[in-house]
VEXDREN-2710 file (C-alpha; in Angstrom, 1 decimal):
% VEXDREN-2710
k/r/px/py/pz
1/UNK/0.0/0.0/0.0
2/UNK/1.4/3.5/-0.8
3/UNK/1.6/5.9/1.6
4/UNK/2.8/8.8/-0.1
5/UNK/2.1/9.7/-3.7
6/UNK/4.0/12.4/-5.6
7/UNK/2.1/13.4/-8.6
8/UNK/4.8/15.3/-10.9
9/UNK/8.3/15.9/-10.5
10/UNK/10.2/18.6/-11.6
11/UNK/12.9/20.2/-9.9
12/UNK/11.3/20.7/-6.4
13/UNK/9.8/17.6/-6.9
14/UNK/13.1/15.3/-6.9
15/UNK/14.4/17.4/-3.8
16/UNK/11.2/16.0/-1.6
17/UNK/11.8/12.8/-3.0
18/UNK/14.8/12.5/-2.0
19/UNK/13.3/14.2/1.5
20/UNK/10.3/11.2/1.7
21/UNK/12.5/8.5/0.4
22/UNK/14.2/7.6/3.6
23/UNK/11.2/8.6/6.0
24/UNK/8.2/6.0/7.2
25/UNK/6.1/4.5/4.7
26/UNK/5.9/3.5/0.8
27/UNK/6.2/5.7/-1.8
28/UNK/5.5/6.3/-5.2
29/UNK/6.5/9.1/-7.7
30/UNK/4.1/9.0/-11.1
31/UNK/5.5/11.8/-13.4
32/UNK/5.5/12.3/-17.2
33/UNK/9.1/12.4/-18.5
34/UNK/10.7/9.1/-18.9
35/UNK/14.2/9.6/-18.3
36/UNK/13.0/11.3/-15.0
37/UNK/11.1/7.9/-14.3
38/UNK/14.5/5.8/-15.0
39/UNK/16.9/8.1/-12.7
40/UNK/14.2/7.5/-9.6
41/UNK/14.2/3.9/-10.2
42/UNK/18.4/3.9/-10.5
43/UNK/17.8/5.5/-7.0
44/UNK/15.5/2.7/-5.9
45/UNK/12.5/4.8/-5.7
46/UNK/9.0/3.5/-7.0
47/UNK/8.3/5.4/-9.9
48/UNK/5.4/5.3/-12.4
49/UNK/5.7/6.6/-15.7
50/UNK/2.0/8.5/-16.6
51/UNK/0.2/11.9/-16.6
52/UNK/-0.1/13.3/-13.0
53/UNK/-3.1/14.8/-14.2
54/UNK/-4.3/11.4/-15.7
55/UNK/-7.8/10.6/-13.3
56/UNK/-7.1/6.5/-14.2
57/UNK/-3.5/6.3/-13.9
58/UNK/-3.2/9.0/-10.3
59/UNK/-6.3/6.1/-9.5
60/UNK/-4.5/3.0/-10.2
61/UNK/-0.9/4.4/-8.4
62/UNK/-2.4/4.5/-5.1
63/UNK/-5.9/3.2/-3.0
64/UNK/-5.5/5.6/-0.1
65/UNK/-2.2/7.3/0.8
66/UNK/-2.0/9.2/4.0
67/UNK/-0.2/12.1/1.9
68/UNK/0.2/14.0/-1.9
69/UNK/2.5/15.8/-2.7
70/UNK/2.0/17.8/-5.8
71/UNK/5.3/18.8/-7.3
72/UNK/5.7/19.5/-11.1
73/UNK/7.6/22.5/-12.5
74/UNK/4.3/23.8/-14.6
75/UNK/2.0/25.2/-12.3
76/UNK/-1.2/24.6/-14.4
77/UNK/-0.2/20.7/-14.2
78/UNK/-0.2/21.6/-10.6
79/UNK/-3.6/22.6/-10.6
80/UNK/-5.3/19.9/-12.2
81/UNK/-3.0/17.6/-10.2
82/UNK/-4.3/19.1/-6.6
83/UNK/-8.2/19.3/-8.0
84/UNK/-7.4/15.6/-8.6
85/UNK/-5.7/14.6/-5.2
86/UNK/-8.8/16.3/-3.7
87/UNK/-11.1/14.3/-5.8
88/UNK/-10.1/11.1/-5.3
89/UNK/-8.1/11.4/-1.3
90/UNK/-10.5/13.4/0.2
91/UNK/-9.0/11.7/3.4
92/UNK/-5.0/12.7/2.6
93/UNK/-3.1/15.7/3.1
94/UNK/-2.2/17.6/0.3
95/UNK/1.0/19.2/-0.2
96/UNK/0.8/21.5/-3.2
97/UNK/3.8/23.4/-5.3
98/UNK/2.9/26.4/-7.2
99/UNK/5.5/25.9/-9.8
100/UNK/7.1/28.4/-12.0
101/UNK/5.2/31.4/-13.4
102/UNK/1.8/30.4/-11.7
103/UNK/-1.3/33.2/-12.2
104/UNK/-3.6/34.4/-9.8
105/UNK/-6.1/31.9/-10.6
106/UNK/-3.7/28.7/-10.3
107/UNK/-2.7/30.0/-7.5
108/UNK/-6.2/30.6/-5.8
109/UNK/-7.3/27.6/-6.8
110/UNK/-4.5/25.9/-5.0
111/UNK/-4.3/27.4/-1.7
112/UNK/-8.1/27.1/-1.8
113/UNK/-7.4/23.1/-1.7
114/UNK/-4.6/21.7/-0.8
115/UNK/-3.8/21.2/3.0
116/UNK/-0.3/23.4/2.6
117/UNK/1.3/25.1/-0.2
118/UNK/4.9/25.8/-1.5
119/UNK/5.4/29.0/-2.6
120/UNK/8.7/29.5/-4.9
121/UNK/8.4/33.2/-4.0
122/UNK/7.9/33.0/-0.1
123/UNK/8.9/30.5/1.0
124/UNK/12.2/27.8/1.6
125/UNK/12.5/24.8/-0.2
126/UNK/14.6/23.1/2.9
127/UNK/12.6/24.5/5.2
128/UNK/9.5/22.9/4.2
129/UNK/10.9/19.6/3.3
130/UNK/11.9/19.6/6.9
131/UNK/8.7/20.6/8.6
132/UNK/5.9/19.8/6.3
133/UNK/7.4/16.4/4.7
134/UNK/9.9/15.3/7.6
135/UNK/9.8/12.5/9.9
136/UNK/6.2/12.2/11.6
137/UNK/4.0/14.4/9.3
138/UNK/1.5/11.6/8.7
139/UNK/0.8/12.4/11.9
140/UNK/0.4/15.9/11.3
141/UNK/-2.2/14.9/8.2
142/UNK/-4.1/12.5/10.8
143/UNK/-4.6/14.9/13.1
144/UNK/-5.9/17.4/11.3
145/UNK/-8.2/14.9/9.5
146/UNK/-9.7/13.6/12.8
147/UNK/-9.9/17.2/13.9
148/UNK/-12.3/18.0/11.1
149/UNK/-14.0/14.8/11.4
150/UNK/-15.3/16.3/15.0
151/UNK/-18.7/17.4/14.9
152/UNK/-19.4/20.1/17.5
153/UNK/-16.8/20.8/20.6
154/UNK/-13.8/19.6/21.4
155/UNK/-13.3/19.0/24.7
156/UNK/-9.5/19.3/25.6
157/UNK/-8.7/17.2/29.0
158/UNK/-5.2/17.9/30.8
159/UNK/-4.6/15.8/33.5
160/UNK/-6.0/16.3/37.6
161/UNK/-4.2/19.3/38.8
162/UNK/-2.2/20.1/35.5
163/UNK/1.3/21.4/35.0
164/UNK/2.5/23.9/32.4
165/UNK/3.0/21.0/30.2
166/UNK/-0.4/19.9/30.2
167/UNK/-1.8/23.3/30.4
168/UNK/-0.1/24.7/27.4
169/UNK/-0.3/21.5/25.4
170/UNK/-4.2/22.1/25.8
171/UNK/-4.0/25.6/24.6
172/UNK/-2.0/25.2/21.5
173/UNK/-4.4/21.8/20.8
174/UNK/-7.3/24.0/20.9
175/UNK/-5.2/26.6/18.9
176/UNK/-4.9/23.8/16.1
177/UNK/-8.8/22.9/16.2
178/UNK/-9.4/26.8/15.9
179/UNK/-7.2/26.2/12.5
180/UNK/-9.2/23.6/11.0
181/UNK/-12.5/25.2/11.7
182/UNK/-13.2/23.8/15.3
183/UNK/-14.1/24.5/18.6
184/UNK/-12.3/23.3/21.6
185/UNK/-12.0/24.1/25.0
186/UNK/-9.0/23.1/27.5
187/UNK/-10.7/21.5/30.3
188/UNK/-9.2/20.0/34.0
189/UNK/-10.7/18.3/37.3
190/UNK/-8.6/19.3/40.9
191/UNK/-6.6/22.5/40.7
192/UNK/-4.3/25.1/39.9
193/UNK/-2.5/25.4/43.2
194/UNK/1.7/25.7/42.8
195/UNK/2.2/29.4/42.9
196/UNK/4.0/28.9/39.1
197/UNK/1.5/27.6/37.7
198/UNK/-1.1/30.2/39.1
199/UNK/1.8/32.3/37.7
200/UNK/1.7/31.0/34.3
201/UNK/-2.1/30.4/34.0
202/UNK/-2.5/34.1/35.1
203/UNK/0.3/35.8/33.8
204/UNK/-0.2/34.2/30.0
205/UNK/-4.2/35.0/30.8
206/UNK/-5.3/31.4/29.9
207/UNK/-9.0/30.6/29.6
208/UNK/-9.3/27.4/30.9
209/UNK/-12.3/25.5/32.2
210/UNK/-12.3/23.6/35.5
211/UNK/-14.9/20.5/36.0
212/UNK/-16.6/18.9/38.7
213/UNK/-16.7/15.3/38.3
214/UNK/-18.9/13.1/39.8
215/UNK/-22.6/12.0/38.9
216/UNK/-23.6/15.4/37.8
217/UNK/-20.8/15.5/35.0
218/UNK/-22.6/16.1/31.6
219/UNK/-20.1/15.6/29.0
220/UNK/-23.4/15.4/26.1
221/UNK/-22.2/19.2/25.0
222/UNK/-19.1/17.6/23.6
223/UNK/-18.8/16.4/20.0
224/UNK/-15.3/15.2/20.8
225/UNK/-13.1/14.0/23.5
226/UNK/-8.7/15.2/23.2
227/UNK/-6.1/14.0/26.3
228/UNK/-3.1/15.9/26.3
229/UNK/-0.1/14.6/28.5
230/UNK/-2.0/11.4/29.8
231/UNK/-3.3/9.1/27.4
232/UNK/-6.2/6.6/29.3
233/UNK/-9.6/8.2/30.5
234/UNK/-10.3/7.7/34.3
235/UNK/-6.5/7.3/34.7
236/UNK/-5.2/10.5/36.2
237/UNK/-8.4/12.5/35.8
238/UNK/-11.8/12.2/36.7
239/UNK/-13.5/11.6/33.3
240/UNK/-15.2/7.6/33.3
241/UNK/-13.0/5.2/32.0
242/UNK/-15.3/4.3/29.6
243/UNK/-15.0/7.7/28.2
244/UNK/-14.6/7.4/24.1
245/UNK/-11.4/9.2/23.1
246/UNK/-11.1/10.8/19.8
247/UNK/-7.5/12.0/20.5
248/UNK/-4.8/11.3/22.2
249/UNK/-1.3/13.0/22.6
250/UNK/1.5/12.5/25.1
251/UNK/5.0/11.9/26.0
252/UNK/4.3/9.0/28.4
253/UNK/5.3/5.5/27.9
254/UNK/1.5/4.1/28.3
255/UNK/1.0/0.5/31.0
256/UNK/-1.9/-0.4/28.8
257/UNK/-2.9/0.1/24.6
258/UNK/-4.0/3.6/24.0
259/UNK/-7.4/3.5/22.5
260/UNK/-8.4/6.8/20.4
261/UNK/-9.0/7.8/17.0
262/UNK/-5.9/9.5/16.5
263/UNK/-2.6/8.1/18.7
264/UNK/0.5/10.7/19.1
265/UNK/2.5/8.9/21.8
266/UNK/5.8/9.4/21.8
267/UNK/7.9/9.1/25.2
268/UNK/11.6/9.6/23.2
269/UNK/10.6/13.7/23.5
270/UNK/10.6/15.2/26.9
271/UNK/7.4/17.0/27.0
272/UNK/4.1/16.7/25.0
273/UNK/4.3/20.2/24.7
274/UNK/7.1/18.8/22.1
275/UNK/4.6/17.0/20.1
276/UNK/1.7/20.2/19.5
277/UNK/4.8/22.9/18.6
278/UNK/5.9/20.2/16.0
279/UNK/2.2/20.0/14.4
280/UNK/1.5/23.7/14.8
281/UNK/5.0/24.4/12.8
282/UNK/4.2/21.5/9.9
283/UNK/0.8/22.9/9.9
284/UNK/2.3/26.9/9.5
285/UNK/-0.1/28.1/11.8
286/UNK/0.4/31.7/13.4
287/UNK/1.2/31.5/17.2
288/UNK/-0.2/34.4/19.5
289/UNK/2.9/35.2/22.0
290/UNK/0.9/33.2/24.9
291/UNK/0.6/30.1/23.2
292/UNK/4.5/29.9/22.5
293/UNK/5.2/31.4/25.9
294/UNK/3.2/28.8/27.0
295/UNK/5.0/25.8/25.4
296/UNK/8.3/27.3/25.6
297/UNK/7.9/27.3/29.8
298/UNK/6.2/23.4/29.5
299/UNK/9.2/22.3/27.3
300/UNK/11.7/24.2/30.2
301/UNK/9.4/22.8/33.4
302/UNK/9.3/18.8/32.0
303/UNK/13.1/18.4/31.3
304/UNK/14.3/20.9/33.9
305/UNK/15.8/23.5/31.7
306/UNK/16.4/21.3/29.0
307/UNK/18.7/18.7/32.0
308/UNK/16.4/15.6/32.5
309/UNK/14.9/13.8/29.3
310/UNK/15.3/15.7/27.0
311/UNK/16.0/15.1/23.2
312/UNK/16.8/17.1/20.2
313/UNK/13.2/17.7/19.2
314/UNK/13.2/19.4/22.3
315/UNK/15.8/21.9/21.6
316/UNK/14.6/22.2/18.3
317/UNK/11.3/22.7/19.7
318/UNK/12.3/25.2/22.3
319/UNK/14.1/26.8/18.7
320/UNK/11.2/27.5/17.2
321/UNK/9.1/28.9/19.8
322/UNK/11.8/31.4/21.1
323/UNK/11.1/34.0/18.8
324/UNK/7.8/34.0/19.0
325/UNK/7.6/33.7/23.2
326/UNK/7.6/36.5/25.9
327/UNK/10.5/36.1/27.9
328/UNK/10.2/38.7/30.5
329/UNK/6.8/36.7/31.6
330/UNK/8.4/33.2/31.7
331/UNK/10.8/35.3/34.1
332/UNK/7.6/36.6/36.2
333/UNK/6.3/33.2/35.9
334/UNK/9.6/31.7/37.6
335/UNK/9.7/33.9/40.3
336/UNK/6.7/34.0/42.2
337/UNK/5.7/34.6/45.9
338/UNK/6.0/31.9/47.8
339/UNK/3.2/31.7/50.4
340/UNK/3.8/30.9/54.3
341/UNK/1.4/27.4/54.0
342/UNK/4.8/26.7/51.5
343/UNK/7.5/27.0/53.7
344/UNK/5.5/25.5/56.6
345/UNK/5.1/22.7/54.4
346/UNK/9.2/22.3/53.6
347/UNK/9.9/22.9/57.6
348/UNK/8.0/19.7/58.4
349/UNK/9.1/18.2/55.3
350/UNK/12.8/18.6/56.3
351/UNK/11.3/17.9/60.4
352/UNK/10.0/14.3/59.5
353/UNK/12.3/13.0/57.1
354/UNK/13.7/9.1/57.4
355/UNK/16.9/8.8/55.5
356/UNK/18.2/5.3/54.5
357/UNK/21.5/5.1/52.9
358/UNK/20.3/8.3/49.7
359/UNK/16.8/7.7/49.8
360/UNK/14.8/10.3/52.0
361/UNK/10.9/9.6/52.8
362/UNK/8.8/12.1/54.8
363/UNK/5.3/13.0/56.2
364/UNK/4.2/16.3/56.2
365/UNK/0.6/15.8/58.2
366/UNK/-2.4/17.3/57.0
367/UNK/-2.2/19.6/53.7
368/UNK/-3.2/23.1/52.9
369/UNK/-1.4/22.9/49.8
370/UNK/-0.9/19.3/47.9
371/UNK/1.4/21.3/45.4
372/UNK/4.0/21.9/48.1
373/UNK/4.8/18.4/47.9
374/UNK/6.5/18.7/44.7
375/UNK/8.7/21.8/45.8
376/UNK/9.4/20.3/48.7
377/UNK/10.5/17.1/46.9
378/UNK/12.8/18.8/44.8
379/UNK/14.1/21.1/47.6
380/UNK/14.9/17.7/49.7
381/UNK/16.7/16.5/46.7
382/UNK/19.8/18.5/47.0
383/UNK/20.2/17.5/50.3
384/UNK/23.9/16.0/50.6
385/UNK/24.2/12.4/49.8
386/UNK/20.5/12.5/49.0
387/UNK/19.4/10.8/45.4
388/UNK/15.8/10.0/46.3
389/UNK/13.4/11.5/48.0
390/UNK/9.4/10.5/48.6
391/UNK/6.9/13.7/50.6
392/UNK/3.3/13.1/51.4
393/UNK/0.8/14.4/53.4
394/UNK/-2.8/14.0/53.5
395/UNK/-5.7/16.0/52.5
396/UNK/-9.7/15.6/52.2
397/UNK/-9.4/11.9/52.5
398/UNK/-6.7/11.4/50.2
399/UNK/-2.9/10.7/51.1
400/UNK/-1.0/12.8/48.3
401/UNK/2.9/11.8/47.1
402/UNK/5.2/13.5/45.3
403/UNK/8.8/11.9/45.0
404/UNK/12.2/13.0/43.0
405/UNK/15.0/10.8/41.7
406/UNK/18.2/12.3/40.2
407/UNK/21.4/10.2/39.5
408/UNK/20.4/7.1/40.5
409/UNK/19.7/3.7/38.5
410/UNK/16.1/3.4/40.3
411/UNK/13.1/3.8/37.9
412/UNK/11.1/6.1/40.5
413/UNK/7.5/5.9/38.3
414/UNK/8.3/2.0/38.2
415/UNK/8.8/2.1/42.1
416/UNK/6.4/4.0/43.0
417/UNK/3.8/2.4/41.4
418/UNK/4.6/-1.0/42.7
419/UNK/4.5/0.4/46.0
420/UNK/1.0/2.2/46.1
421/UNK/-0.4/1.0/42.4
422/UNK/-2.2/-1.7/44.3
423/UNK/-4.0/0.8/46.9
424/UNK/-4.2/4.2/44.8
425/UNK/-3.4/5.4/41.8
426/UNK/-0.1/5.8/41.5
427/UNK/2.9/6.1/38.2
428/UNK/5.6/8.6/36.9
429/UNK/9.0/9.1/35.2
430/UNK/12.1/7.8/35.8
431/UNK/13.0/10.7/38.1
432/UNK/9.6/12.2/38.8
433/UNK/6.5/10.3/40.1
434/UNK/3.3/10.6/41.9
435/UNK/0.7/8.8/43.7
436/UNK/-2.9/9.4/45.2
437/UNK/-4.2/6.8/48.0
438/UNK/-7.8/6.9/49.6
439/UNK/-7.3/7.2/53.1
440/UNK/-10.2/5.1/53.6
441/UNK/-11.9/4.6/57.1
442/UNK/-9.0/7.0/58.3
443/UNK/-10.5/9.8/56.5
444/UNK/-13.1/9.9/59.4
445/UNK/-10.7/10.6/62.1
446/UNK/-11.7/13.2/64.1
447/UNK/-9.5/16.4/64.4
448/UNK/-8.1/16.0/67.8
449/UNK/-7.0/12.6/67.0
450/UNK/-5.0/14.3/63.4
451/UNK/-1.4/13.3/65.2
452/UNK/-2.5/9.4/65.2
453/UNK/-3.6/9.6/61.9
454/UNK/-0.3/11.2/60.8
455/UNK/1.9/8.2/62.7
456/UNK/-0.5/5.6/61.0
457/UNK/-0.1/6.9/57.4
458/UNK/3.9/7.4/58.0
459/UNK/4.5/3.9/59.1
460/UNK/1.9/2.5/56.2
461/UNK/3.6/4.9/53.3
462/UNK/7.5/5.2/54.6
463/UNK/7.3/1.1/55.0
464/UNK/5.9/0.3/51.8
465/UNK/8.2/2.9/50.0
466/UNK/11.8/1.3/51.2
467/UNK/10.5/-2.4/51.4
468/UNK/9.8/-1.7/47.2
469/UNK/12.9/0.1/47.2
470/UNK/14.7/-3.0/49.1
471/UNK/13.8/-5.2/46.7
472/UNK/14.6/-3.3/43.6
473/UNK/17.2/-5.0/41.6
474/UNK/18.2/-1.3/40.6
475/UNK/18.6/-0.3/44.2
476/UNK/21.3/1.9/44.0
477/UNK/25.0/-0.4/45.5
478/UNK/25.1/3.2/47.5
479/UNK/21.5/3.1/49.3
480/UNK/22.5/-1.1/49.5
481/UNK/26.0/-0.5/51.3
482/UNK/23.5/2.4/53.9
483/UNK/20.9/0.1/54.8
484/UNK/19.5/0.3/58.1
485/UNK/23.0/1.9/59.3
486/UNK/21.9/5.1/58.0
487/UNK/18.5/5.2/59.7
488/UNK/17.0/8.6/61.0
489/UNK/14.5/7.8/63.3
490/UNK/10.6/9.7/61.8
491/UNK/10.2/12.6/63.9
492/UNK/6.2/13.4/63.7
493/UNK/4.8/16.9/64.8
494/UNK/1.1/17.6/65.5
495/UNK/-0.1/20.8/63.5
496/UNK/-1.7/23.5/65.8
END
């Protein structure tokens, strides 16, 4: 089956050739001139000698290719090509050349139906071969063709108490259904609660909608379901799990099959926000300053300035959306107040811990705000001869973790979600993970009695935590030759 067709090939044409040859997929060149024909064959490319604007020999080259690229030097052959390639792939994206000399009409008529154009005049040859041909733009084409198969609004779902990754990879999602004539809306369950992400949501003035799940969730005004930086409904948000999923995009190695209409899963980038700057450049859409601001500072907070994960899409990524991005604000973003519940949090944080050989676990008690975890995590993580560290606390019935990794061999998502998958919900990266656990019958411990609730979920989460990380055949030789030698006794402090 071919997967890309090239109908003409003139001089533009034989540079994307020799751009699609050694990318994904089949392909096959049909073109008039024969000695043309025999040079792509010398080259091992499929070639087909016939008239690109031939309706029974463009039919017979291909059933239903994912892209066309129209490429002759004669820009009337051009039109009639693309007319074609509409006609008979209404489902394929359609890469059109204007060729030499083309008139106002040609030209109309070409923009007016192919998916993206090549403009001798405006535009780089390279430069489109490497965006709107390279690696990964069958994706691009599927995406925008499930986009325009939605029929009404597209509901955009970051995961439960998103990050700037999820929150900007939301925006610019909904920025791409906007392109195709759709309308979308980012939507989240929890909250918004680390003071950078406040920042960013506030600074970038995002219009997001939050949710209330439970039985009253209507989800009927949708015409379309999107996850962006999770990939399974039910699984790190609140929508049912039997939710249908139109699309799907994320940076996540998945634990189960993503089901969805359209699949971008990729887990070699850093950041899904990655993944929506690559489609919105292939695509040439125009980015407002807050949507690349806002992918910019998701790319930056996933791989840690660009220090954790990251790969060269990232950079080139981060390349792309520089010019276009508001640096003062991702400086305003980066540097917000820091509120007293914070430090509070990090002082018991650093209070409670138990250390064994570089791995640091700690209580915190009851939470006034879950997203201190994660700052304290990290903060903890510099500690000397600390590699690991694992901070929880409890809050509205839920016992919350946030745990940090950095030079160590230990898979921290894998570890983590052996040690609480089986009670909670519970998964991350190598170096960053999460869990959430139901407190359960606990929840209903009265106030005076918070301090024994506090010992109980200490001994239940610290215990679990460093019997998984005892068994680990990646246990660090370091945390191994520590062992029970390097023991700091749990200090617990009831909250006023």
């Amino acid at each position: 089956m071919v997967s890309r067709l090239v109908l003409g090939c003139g001089t533009v044409g034989q540079n994307i050739v020799e751009a699609l040859a050694d990318g994904p997929g089949s392909l096959l060149v049909v073109d008039d001139a024969e000695n043309r024909i025999e040079a792509l064959r010398e080259e091992g490319v499929s070639a087909t000698l016939g008239d690109p604007t031939d309706r029974e020999t463009v039919r017979a080259s291909a059933d239903e290719p994912d892209m066309v690229v129209v490429a002759d030097c004669d820009s009337e052959t051009n039109r009639r090509a693309t007319e074609l390639a509409v006609e008979l792939f209404p489902d394929a994206y359609v890469v059109s050349y204007l060729g030499r000399d083309y008139d106002s009409d040609q030209r109309e008529r070409i923009v007016a139906l192919a998916d993206r154009v090549i403009d001798p005049n405006e535009a780089i040859v390279q430069q489109v071969l490497g965006v709107s041909l390279g690696e990964h733009a069958d994706l691009t084409a599927n995406l925008q063709r499930t986009l325009r198969s939605i029929d009404g609004t597209l509901a955009v779902f970051m995961h439960d108490n998103p990050d700037p990754d999820a929150i900007a990879s939301a925006v610019a999602l909904c920025r791409i259904a906007e392109e195709v004539g759709v309308d979308a809306v980012p939507c989240y369950f929890g909250e918004i609660s680390h003071q950078e992400n406040r920042a960013f949501v506030n600074l970038l003035e995002l219009d997001l909608r939050n949710l209330e799940a439970g039985p009253e969730l209507d989800l009927s005004e949708f015409g379309g379901i999107a996850l962006v930086d999770h990939s399974r409904p039910g699984v790190n948000d609140q929508l049912p799990t039997d939710t249908v999923v139109d699309i799907v995009v994320d940076h996540h190695p998945p634990k189960e099959p993503v089901e969805a209409g359209f699949v971008d899963l990729r887990s070699d980038v850093g950041a899904t926000s990655t993944l929506l700057s690559e489609h919105i450049q292939r695509l040439g859409i125009d980015l407002s300053e807050s949507v690349a601001t806002g992918l910019l500072y998701g790319i930056r907070v996933d791989t840690k300035d660009f220090s954790r994960e990251v790969s060269t899409a990232d950079f080139e990524a981060a390349s792309f959306l520089l010019p276009h991005a508001d640096v003062g604000t991702l400086e305003r973003v980066e540097s917000p107040s820091v509120s007293a519940d914070t430090f509070e949090t990090m002082a018991r944080a650093i209070d409670n811990r138990r250390v064994e050989g570089t791995v640091l676990a700690t209580c915190v008690g009851k939470l006034s705000d879950r997203d201190a975890l994660a700052q304290a995590a990290d903060q903890l993580l510099d500690m000397e001869g600390i590699t690991t560290t694992l901070v929880y606390g409890f809050r509205d019935g839920t016992v919350f973790v946030s745990a940090r990794a950095r030079g160590t061999a230990i898979d921290l998502g894998e570890t983590v979600r052996a040690a609480f998958g089986q009670i909670g919900s519970a998964g991350g990266h190598a170096d960053m993970a999460g869990a959430q656990i139901s407190l359960g019958l606990l929840g209903e411990v009265e106030k005076e009695e918070e301090s024994s609730l506090t010992d109980i979920v200490s001994d239940v989460i610290t215990d679990r935590f460093f019997e998984t990380i005892q068994s680990s055949p990646e246990t660090d030789s370091e945390y191994a030759r520590g062992g029970e030698a390097s023991f700091e006794t749990t200090v617990v402090e009831r909250e006023d």
